[in-house]
C-alpha positions as CSV (number, residue, x, y, z in Angstrom):
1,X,0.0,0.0,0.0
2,X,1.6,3.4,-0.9
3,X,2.1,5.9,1.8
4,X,0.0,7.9,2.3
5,X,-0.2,11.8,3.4
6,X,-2.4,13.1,6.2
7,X,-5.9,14.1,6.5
8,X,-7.4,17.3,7.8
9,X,-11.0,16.7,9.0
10,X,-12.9,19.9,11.4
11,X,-15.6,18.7,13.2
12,X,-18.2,20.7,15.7
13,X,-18.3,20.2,19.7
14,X,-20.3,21.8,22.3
15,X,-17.7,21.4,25.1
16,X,-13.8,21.5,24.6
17,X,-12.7,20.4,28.2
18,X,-14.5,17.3,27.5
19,X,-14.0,17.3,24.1
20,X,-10.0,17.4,24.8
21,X,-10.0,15.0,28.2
22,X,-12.0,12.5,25.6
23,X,-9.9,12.6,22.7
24,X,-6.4,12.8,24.9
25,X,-7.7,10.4,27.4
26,X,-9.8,7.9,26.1
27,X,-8.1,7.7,22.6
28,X,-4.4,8.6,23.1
29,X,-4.6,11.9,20.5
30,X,-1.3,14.2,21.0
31,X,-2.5,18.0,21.6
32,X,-1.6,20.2,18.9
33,X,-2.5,24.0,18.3
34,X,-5.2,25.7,20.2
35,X,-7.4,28.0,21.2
36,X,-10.5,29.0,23.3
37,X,-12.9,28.0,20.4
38,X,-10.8,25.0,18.4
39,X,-8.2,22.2,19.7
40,X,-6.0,20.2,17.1
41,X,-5.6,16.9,18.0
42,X,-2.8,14.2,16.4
43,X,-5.8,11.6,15.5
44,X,-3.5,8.8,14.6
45,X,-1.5,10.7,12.7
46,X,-4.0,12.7,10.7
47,X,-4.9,16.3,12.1
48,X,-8.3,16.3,13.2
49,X,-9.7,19.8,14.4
50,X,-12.9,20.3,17.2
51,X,-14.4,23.5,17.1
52,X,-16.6,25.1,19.8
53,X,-20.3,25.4,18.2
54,X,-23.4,26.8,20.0
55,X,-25.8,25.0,16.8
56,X,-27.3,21.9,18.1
57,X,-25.6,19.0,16.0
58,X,-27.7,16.6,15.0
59,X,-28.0,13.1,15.5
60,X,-26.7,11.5,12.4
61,X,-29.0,9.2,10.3
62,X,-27.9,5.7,10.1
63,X,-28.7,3.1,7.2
64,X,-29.2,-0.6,8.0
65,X,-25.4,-2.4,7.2
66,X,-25.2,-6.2,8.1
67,X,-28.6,-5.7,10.5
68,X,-26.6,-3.2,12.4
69,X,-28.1,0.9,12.5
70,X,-24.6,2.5,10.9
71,X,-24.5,6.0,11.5
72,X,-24.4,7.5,7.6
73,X,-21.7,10.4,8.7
74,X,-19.1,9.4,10.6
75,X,-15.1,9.3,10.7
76,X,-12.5,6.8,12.0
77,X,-9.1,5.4,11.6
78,X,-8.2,1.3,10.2
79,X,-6.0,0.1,12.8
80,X,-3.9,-3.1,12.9
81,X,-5.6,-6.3,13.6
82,X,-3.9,-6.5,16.7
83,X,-4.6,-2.6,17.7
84,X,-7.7,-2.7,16.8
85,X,-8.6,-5.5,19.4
86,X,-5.9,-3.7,22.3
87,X,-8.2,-0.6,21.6
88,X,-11.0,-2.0,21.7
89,X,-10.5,-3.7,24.9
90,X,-8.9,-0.2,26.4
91,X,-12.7,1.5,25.2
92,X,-14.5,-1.4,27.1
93,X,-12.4,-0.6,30.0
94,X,-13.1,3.1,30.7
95,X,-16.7,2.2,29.8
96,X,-17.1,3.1,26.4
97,X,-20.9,3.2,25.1
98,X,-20.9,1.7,21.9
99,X,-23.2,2.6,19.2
100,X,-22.3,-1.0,17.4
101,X,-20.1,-3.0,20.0
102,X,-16.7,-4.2,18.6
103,X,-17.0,-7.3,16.4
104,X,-16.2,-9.0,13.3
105,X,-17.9,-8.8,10.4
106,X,-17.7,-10.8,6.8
107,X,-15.8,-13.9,8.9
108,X,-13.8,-15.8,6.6
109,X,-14.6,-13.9,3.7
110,X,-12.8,-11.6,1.9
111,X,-12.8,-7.5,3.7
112,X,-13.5,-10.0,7.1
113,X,-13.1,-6.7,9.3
114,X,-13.5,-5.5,12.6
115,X,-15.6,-2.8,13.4
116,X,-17.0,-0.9,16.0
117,X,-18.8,2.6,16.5
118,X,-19.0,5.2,19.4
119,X,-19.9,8.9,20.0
120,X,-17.9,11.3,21.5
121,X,-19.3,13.7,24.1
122,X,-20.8,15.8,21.4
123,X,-22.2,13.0,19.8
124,X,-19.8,12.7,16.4
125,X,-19.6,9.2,15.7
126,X,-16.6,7.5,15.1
127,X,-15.6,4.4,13.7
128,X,-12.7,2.1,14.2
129,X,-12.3,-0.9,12.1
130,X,-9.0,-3.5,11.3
131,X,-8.9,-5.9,8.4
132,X,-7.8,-9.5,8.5
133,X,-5.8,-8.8,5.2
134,X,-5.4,-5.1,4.3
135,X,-5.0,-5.7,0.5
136,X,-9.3,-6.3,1.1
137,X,-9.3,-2.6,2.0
138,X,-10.5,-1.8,-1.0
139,X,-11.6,-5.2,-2.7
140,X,-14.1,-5.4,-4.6
């Protein structure tokens, strides 16, 4: 897989104490830059930027994936296999409410993946998913 450059993805938050005590607590995300209406946050490797809102976001829609309610806007990172289960036991243990709990879907086919989906405080979801073999990221 070639390398590839970082992302830039802004995103809206109510609260930035929690938003930053979330994001640098819960998943290990280096502060960068800030200020007292956006944080920058090293979201494995990508920058990823919160920025205070008073709007009311809204709770995304979701369309039916594999039985499962998968919220239609969300963001995430594909971890390692093995990261991706260390994570996702470290999210159970500091009580993690999970939109879609972690599991594994497509089991001995081709793309078998882990996924799993959560909110952060101001309800953004995120997504974190490992594949079996990462030359099914993209297969067809």
């Amino acid at each position: 897989m070639p390398q590839i450059r970082p992302f830039h993805l802004a995103f809206p938050v109510y609260d930035l104490d929690k938003t930053r005590k979330f994001y640098e607590d819960i998943l290990d995300c280096k502060i960068g830059r800030t200020s007292d209406k956006w944080i920058d946050f090293d979201f494995f490797g990508h920058q990823v930027t919160a920025h205070l809102t008073k709007d009311k976001i809204q709770e995304p829609p979701a369309n039916e994936v594999d039985g499962k309610a998968v919220p239609i806007k969300h963001s995430g990172v594909i971890l390692e296999w093995q990261q991706w289960h260390k994570f996702a036991d470290k999210l159970r243990s500091n009580s993690i409410e999970f939109i879609i709990k972690p599991h594994i879907r497509f089991e001995g086919q081709a793309g078998e993946q882990a996924t799993m989906f959560f909110l952060d405080p101001s309800g953004n979801a995120l997504e974190f998913k490992a594949f079996k073999d990462d030359s099914h990221i993209f297969r067809k």
